[in-house]
C-alpha positions as CSV (number, residue, x, y, z in Angstrom):
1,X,1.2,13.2,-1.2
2,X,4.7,13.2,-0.3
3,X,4.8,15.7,2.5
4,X,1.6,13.9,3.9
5,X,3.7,10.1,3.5
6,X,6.7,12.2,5.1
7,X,4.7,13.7,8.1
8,X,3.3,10.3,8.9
9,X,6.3,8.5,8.5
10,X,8.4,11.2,11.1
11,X,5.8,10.5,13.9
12,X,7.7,8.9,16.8
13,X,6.0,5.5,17.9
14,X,3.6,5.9,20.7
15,X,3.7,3.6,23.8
16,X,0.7,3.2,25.5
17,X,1.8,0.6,28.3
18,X,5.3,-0.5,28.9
19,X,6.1,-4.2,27.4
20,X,9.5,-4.5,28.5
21,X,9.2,-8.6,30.0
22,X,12.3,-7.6,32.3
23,X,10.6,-4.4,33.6
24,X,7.5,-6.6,34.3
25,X,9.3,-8.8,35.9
26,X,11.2,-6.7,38.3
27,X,8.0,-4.9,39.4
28,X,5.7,-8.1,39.8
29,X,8.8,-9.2,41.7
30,X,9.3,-6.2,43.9
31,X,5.4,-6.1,44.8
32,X,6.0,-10.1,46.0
33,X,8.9,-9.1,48.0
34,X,6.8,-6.3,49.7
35,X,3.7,-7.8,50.6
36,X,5.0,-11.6,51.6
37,X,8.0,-10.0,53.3
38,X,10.3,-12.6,51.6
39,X,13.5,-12.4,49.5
40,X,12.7,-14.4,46.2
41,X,15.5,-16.2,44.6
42,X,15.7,-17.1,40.8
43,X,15.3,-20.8,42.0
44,X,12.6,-20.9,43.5
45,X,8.9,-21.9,42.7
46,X,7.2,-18.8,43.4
47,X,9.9,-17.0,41.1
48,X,9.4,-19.4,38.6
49,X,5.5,-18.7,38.6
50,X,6.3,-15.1,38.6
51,X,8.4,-15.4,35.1
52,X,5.9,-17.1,33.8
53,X,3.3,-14.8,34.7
54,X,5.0,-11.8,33.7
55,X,5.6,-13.8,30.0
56,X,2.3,-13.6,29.7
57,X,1.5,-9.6,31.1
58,X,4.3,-8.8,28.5
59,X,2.3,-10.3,25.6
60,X,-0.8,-9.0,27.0
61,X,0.5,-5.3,27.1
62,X,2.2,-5.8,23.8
63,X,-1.3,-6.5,22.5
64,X,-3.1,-3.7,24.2
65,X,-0.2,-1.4,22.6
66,X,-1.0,-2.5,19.2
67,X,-4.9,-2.3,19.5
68,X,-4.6,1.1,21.0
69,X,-2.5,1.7,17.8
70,X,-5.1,0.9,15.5
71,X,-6.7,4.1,16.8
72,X,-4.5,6.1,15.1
73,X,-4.2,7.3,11.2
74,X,-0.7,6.3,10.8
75,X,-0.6,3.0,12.2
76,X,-4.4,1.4,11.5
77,X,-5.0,-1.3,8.8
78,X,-7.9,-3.2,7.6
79,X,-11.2,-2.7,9.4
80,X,-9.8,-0.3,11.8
81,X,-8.5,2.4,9.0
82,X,-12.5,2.0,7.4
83,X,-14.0,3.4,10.7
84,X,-11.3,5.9,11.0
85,X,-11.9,7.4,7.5
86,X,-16.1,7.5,8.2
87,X,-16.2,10.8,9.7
88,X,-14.5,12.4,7.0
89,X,-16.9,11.3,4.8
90,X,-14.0,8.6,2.8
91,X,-14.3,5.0,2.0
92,X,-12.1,2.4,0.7
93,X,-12.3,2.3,-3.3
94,X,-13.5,-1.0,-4.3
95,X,-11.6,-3.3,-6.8
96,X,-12.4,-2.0,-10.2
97,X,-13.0,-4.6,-13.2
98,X,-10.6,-5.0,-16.3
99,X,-12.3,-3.6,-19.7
100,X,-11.3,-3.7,-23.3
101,X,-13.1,-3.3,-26.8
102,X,-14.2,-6.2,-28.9
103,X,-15.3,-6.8,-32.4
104,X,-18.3,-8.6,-33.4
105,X,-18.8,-10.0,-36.8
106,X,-21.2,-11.7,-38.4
107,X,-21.5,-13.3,-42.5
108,X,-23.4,-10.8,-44.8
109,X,-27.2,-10.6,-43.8
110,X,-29.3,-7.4,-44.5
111,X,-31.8,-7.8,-41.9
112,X,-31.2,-5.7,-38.9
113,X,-30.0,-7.8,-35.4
114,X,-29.6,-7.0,-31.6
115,X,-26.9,-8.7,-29.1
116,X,-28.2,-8.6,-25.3
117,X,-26.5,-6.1,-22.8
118,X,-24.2,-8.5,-20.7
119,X,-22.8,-11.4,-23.3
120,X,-20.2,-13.1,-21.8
121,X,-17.2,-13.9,-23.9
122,X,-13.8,-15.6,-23.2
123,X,-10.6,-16.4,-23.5
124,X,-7.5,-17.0,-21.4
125,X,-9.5,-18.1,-18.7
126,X,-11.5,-15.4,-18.3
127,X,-14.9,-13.7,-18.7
128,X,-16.0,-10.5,-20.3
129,X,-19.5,-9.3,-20.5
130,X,-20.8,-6.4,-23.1
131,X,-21.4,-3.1,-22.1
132,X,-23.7,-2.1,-23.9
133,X,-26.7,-3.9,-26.8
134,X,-24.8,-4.8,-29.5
135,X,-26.9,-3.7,-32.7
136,X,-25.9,-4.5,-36.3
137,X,-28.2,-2.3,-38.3
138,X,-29.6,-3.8,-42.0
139,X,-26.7,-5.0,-43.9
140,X,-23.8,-4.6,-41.1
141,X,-21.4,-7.1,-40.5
142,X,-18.9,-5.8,-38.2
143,X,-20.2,-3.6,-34.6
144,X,-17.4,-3.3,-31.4
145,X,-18.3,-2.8,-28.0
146,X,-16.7,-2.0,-24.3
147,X,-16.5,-5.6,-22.2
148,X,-15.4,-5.6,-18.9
149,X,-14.5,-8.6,-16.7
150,X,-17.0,-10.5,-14.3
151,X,-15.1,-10.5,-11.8
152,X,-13.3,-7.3,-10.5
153,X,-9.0,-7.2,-9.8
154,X,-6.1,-6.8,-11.4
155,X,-5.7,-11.0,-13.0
156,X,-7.7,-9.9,-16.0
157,X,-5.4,-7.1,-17.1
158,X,-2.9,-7.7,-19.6
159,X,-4.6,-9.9,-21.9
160,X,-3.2,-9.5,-25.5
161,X,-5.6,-8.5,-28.3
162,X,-7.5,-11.1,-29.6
163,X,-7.4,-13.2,-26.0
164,X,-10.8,-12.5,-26.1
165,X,-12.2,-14.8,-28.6
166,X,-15.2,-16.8,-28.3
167,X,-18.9,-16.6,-26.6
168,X,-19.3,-19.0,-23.3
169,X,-21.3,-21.9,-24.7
170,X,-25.4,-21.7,-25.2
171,X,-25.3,-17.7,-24.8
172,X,-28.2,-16.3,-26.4
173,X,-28.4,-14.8,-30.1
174,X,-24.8,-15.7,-30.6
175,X,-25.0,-18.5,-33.2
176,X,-23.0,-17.6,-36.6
177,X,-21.4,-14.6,-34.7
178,X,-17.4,-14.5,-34.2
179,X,-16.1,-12.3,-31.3
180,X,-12.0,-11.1,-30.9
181,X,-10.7,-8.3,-29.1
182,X,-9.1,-5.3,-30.0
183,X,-7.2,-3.9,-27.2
184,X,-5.2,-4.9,-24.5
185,X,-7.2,-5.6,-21.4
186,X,-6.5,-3.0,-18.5
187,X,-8.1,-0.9,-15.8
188,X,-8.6,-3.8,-13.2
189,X,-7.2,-3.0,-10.1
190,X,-8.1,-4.6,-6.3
191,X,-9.5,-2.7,-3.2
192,X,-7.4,-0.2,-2.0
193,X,-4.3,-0.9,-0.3
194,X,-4.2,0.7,3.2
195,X,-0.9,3.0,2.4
196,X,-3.0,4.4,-0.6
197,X,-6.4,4.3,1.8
198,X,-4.1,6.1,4.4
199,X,-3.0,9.1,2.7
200,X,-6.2,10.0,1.1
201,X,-7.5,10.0,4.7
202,X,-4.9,12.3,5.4
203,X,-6.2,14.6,2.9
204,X,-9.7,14.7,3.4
205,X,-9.8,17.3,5.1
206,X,-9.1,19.5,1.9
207,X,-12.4,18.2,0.1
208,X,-14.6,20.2,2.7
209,X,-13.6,23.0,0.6
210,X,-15.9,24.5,-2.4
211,X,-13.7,27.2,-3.6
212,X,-11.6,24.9,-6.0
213,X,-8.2,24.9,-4.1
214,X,-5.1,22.9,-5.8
215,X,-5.3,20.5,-2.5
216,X,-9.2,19.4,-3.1
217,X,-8.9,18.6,-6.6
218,X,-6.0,16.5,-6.2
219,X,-8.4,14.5,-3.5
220,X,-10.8,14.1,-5.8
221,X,-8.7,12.8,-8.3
222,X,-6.5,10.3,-6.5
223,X,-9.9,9.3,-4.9
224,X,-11.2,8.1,-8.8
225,X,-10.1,4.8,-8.6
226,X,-7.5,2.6,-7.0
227,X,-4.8,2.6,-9.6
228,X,-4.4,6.9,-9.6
229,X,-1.3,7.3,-7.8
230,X,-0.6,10.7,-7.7
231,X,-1.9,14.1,-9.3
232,X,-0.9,17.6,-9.8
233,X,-2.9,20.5,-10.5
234,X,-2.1,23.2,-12.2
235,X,-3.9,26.6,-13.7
236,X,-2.4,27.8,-16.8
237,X,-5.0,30.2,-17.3
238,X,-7.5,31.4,-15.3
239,X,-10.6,29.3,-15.0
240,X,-8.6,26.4,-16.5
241,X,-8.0,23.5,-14.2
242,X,-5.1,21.3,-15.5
243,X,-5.4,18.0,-13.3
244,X,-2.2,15.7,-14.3
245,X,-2.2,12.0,-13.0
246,X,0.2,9.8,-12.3
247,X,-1.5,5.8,-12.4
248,X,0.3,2.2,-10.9
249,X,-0.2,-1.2,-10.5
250,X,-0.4,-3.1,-7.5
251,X,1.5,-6.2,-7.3
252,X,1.2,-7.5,-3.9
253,X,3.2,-4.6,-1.6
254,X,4.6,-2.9,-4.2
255,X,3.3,-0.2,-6.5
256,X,4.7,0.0,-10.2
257,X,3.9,3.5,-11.5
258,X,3.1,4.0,-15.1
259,X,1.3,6.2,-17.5
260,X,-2.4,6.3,-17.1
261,X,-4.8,5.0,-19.6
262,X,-7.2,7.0,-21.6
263,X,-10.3,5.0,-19.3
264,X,-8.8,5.8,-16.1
265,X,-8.4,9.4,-17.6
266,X,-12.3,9.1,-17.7
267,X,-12.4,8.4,-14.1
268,X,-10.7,11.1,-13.0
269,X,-12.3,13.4,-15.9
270,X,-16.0,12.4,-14.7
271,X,-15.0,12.1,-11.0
272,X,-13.8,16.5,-10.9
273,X,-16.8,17.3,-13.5
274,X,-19.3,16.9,-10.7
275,X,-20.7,20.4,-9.9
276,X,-20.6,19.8,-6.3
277,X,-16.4,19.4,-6.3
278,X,-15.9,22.5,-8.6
279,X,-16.5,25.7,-8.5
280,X,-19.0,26.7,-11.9
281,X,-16.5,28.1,-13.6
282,X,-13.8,26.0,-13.4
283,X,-12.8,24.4,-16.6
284,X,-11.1,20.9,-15.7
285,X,-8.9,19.3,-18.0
286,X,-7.6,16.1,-17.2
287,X,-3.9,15.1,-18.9
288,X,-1.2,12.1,-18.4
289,X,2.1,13.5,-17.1
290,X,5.0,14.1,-19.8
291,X,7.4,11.2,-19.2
292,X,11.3,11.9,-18.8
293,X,13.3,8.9,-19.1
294,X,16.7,8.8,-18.0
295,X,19.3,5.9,-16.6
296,X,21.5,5.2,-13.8
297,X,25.3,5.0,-14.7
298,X,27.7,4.6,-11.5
299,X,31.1,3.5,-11.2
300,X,31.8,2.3,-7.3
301,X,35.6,1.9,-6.2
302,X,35.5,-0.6,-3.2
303,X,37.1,-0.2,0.0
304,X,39.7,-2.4,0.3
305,X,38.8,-5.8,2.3
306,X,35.3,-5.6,0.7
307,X,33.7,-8.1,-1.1
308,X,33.1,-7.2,-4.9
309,X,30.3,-9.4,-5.2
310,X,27.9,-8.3,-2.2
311,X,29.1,-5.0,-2.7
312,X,28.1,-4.9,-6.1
313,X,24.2,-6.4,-5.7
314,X,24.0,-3.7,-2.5
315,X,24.5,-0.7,-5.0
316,X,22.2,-2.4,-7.5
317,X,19.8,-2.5,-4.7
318,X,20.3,1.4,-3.8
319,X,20.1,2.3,-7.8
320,X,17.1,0.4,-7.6
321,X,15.3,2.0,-4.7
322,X,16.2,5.4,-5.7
323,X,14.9,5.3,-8.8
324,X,11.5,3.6,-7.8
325,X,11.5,7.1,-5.2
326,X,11.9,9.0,-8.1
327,X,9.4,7.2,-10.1
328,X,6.3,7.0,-7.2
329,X,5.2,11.0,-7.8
330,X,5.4,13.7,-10.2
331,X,7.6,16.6,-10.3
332,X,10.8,14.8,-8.5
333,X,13.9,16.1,-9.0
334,X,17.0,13.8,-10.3
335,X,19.8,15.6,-7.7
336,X,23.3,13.9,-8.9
337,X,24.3,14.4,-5.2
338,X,21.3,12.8,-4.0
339,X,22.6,9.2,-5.8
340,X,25.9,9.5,-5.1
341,X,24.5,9.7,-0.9
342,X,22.5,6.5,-2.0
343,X,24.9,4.3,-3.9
344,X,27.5,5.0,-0.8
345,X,26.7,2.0,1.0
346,X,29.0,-0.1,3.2
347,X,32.2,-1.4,1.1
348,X,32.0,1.5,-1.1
349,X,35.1,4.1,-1.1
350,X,34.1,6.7,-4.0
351,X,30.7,6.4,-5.9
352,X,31.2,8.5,-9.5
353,X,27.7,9.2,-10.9
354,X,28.1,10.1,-14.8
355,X,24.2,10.0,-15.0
356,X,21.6,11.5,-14.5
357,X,22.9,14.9,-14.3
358,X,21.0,17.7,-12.1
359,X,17.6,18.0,-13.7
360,X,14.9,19.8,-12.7
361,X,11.5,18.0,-13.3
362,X,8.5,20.3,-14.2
363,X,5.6,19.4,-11.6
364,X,3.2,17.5,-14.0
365,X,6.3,16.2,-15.7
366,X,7.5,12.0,-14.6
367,X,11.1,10.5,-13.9
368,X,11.4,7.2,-15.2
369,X,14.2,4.9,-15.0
370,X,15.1,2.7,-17.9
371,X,18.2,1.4,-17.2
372,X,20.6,0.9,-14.2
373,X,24.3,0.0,-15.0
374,X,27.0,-0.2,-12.1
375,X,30.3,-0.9,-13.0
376,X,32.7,-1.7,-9.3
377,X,36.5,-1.1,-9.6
378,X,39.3,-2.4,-7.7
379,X,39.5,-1.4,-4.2
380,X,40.9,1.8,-3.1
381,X,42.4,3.1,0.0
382,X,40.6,1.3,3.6
């Protein structure tokens, strides 16, 4: 994913039409000049119509340039990027719908009792329906269940166990039953976000293959659902497929990586078992990455003039972005000298990292931040 986001990134802007308004101008000007035989002087009426008319070419060309952009993989969004991915055969995942497990319980009765596929419960706002047919055999009191939300996204997710505690008024076969929830509620995600959509597009290409290279499983698998946000694949042994994912949430533009759940382990699981993405042989295991915490620790000495304060939230802000680059994949590195080039912004004079040291992180294994703590000295020499 990284060399694809990298290669994108790297491609020099393309310029269909020039948009320069003073360009325009000159030239619309010029061609005036030529044809009416007349000098034109920034005073005059007819120059004043020509500005005016070359404001509006300039906006005119700046729009072409941007719907000829949309043509192209790295710059389309929305609509555009859907037809771009049809003829390799990709679509945009849709939003996927919160989940969590319930318990059902119901006073002492030994005659046996069923509970429709699709009651609704609540709590917090929102609604849950049941999975499955609840069915308390002779005798049972207590049966759990899988719910997942009505309504598909990410505002379901989080909800504390026992949120979800009641039945919606008048549904069926519910009286003298008492419903809470087990689990945290998680797994809802929206549609996939276009830098997400992007890359996968990127590496379509690699799915057209049927003789289970490292690049088509890792499609497959970051193509499971929305909140997979990067994988690894590895074979330990031969005809075993280890497949390690890496999930996140989406919070408007930004992407907070985290460990995957066991149901979004499922996804992927059941999305590589199909026959037609693996070879016959292949045995696919499907495994969260090993987590390596670490923190930031940093002392900055100021140049002298700077301001301690701005100078101090701008190498909070560097800390911060570098270790949300080390967070977004697996397998990347924490480089000591690689921080130090960060944390050196404008004001700084020396940046002394005592942490993290070099380390080396395994390819299915995760860097995650915990803690950032800058400490700026006194100023040294200019």
């Amino acid at each position: 994913m990284t060399d694809i986001a990298t290669l994108l990134s790297s491609l020099p802007e393309p310029r269909f039409v020039a948009t320069d308004p003073q360009v325009i101008t000159a030239e619309m000007v010029a061609a005036f000049e030529a044809v009416t035989g007349r000098t034109l002087y920034p005073a005059q009426v007819e120059r004043l119509m020509l500005d005016f008319a070359s404001y509006r070419e300039a906006l005119v060309r700046i729009a072409t340039n941007e719907a000829a952009k949309q043509t192209l993989l790295a710059y389309a969004s929305g609509v555009a990027l859907d037809h771009l991915a049809l003829p390799f055969g990709v679509t945009r995942l849709p939003p996927a719908r919160a989940t969590a497990h319930v318990r059902i319980s119901r006073a002492p009765d030994p005659s046996a009792r069923v509970l429709p596929l699709g009651t609704v419960v609540e709590g917090s706002g929102h609604l849950f329906a049941t999975q499955a047919p609840v069915v308390f055999a002779a005798g049972a009191i207590v049966a759990e269940v899988e719910v997942a939300a009505l309504v598909a996204g990410r505002a379901a997710n989080d909800l504390a166990p026992g949120a979800l505690n009641r039945f919606v008024a008048n549904a069926p076969a519910t009286n003298a039953l008492t419903v809470t929830s087990l689990t945290v509620t998680a797994g809802g995600s929206e549609p996939e976000a276009d830098e997400a959509f992007r890359l996968r597009i990127a590496a379509a290409p690699e799915k057209f293959s049927t003789a289970g290279p490292a690049a088509a499983y890792r499609f497959w698998a970051i193509s499971a659902t929305p909140a997979i946000a990067d994988a690894q694949v590895i074979s330990p042994t031969p005809g075993v497929v280890e497949v390690t994912v890496l999930a996140h949430d989406e919070v408007g533009d930004h992407r907070h990586p985290r460990l995957p759940t066991g149901a979004e382990i499922a996804a992927v699981a059941a999305q590589l078992s199909d026959e037609k993405r693996r070879p016959l042989t292949d045995q696919v295991i499907v495994l969260a990455p090993t987590r390596v915490p670490y923190t930031i620790t940093a002392m900055v000495e100021r140049a002298v003039g700077a301001d301690a304060t701005v100078l101090a939230a701008a190498v909070e802000a560097a800390a911060a972005a570098w270790a949300a680059d080390r967070r977004a994949g697996l397998g990347r590195d924490l480089v000591a000298s690689s921080l130090v080039a960060a944390l050196s912004v404008p004001g700084s004079y020396r940046v002394t990292v005592a942490s993290p040291a070099d380390t080396v992180i395994g390819a299915t294994d995760w860097a995650d931040c915990t803690g950032i703590t800058i400490t700026v000295t006194g100023a040294g020499a200019a």
